[in-house]
N, C-alpha and C positions, 0 to 999 in steps of 0.2 A: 692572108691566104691568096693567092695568085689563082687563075682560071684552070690552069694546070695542073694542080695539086686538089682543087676542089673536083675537077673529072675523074682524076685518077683516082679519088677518093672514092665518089658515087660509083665507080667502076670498080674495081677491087671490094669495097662492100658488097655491093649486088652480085660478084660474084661468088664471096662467100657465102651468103647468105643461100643462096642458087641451088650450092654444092651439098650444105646443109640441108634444104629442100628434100634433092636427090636422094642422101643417105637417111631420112623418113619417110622414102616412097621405097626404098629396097628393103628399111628395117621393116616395114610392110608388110610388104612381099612375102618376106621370110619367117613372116607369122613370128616376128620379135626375137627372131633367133640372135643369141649373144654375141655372135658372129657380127653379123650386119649390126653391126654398132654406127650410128648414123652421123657420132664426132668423127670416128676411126674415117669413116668412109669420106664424108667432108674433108677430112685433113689431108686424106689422098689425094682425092683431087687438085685442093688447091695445090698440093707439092707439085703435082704435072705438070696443070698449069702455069706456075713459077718456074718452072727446068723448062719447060717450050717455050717460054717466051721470054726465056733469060733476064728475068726478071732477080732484082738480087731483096733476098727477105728485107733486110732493112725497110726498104721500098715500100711491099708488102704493109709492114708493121705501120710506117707512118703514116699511108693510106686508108688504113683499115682502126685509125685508133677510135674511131666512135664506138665497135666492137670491144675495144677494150676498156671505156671509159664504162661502159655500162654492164663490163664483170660485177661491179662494185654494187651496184643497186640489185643486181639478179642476187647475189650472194645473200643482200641484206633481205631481200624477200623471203627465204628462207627459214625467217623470225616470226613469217604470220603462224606456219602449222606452230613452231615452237611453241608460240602463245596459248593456239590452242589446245595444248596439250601438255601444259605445264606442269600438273597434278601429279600427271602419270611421271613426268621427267625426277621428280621431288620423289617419290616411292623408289623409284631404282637410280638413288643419287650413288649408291657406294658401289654399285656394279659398272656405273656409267665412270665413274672417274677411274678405276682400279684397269677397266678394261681401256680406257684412254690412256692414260698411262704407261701401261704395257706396249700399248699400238705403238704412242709415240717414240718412247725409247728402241726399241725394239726396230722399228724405222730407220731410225737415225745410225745408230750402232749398224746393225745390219748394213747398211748404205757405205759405209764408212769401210768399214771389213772387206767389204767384196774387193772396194776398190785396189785397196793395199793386197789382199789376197794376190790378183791382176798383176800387181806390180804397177797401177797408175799411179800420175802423180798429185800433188798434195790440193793443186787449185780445181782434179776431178773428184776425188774425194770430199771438196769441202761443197760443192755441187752438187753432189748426191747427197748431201748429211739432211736438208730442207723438203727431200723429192715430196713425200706424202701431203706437203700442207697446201693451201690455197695458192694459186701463180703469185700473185704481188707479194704475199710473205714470203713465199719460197726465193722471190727474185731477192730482198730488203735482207733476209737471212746471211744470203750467199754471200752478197758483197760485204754484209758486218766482216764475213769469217774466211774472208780469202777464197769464196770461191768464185765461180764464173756465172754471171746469172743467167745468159745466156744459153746457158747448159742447163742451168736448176730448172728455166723456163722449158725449156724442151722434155727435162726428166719429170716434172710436175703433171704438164699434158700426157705425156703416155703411159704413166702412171696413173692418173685418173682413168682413161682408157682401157686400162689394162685389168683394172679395177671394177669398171662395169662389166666388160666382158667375162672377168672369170669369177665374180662373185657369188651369184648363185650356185655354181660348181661345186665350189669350195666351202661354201656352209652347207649343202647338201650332203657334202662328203664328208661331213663335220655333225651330220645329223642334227643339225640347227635351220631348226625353223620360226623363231622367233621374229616376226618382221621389225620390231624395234632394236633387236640385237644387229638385223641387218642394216638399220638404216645408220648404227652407229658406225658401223662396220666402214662402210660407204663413203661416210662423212672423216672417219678418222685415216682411210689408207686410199682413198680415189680422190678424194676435195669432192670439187664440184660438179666434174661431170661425171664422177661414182651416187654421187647427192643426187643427181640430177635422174638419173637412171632411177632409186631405187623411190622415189618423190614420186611414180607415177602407180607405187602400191596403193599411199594415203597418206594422207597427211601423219601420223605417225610415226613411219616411217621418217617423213622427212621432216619431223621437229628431232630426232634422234641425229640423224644427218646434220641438221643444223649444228648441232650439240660439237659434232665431231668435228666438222669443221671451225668453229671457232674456238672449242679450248686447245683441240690439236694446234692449232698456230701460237698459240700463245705458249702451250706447253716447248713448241720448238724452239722459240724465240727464245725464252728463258734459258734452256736447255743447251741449247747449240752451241755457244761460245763456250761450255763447262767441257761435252763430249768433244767438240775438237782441239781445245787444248789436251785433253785425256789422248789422244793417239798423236801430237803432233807436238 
C-alpha cells in the first residue's frame, strides 16, 4: 500500500463513517421516524459527495474496504442473541422455515417477473433474482447465474433499506405484532440493515433476524441456478 491510497483510505472512511454519524443525529431528531433511516441518509451523502468531487465509485469501494471486510464479523455477531435464544427458535422451527421459505422464493420469482414484465434483459433479471440476501451472497449469487453484481450489490443495499423503512408499516397493516415474526421478517427480505433496524427491539428479535439472514442465503444459493434456468 502506497501513502496515497493509505490517505485516501483513512479519508473516504472517516467520511463515511461522518455521514453515518449524521444520519443517527437526524434519525434523532425525528424521534426514529422510518423515514430518517440513518443508512438511507448516510448513503446520500456519500453519493453527493462522490458526484462533487467526481470521484468515480470503484475509487470509493477500494478506499473504504476496511468497511467492507468487517460486514463479515457485524453479520456473525448476530449469532450471540441467536444463542441466546435458541429454545424459543427450536419451538417455532416449522413456522420459521415455512415462512423462510415463502420469503425466499417469493423474492427471487418476484425479482425475476418484474424484470421480464419491463422488458429488461437477462443479465438484470439475473441481478435482481439474489436482491433479498446478505451483499457478499447476493454479489457470489449473481455472477454463478449471469447476473451483474454490481447491480445485485446496489439492489441488496436498497433493499435492505427499503425494508427497514417500510417494515413496521406493513406488519401493522398486516395486524402483526409478533416481534419474533418481525425480526424474521427483517432478517429474510432486508439482510442486514433490515436486521440491524429491528436488533434494537431485543435480542429476540435479532436471533430471528439472524435466523433470516443466514438460511435465506443458503436457501437462494441453492435455489437460484434452478429458478433461473426455469425462465431462461
Amino acid at each position: 500500500m502506497n501513502f496515497q491510497f493509505i490517505a485516501q483510505s483513512f479519508l473516504w472512511t472517516g467520511i463515511t463513517v461522518g455521514c453515518y454519524v449524521i444520519g443517527l443525529g437526524v434519525c434523532r431528531a425525528a424521534r426514529h421516524n422510518a423515514l430518517a433511516n440513518p443508512v438511507l441518509i448516510a448513503m446520500t451523502l456519500v453519493a453527493v459527495l462522490l458526484y462533487m468531487t467526481g470521484t468515480p465509485y470503484a475509487h470509493y469501494f477500494r478506499a473504504t474496504w476496511t468497511l467492507t471486510f468487517l460486514l463479515a464479523p457485524a453479520t456473525v455477531a448476530l449469532g450471540v442473541p441467536l444463542a441466546k435464544n435458541l429454545a424459543h427458535v427450536r419451538r417455532s422451527l416449522r413456522g420459521v422455515i415455512l415462512g423462510l421459505l415463502a420469503g425466499s422464493v417469493v423474492s427471487m420469482v418476484s425479482g425475476v417477473f418484474l424484470v421480464r414484465l419491463l422488458g429488461g434483459s437477462k443479465g438484470v433479471a439475473m441481478a435482481m433474482l439474489p436482491k433479498a440476501v446478505t451483499t457478499p451472497i447476493a454479489i457470489s449469487v449473481a455472477a454463478q447465474i449471469g447476473g451483474q453484481p454490481a447491480l445485485t450489490a446496489s439492489l441488496a443495499i436498497a433493499g435492505g433499506v427499503i425494508a427497514a423503512i417500510t417494515l413496521r408499516a406493513v406488519l401493522a397493516g398486516m395486524k402483526i405484532t409478533n416481534e419474533h415474526a418481525a425480526g424474521l421478517a427483517a432478517g429474510t427480505a432486508g439482510s442486514g440493515i433490515a436486521a440491524a433496524h429491528v436488533a434494537k427491539i431485543g435480542d429476540g428479535p435479532a436471533a430471528f433476524a439472524a435466523i433470516g439472514i443466514g438460511l435465506n442465503g443458503m436457501l437462494t444459493a441453492l435455489l437460484a441456478p434452478w429458478i433461473a434456468s426455469f425462465f431462461y
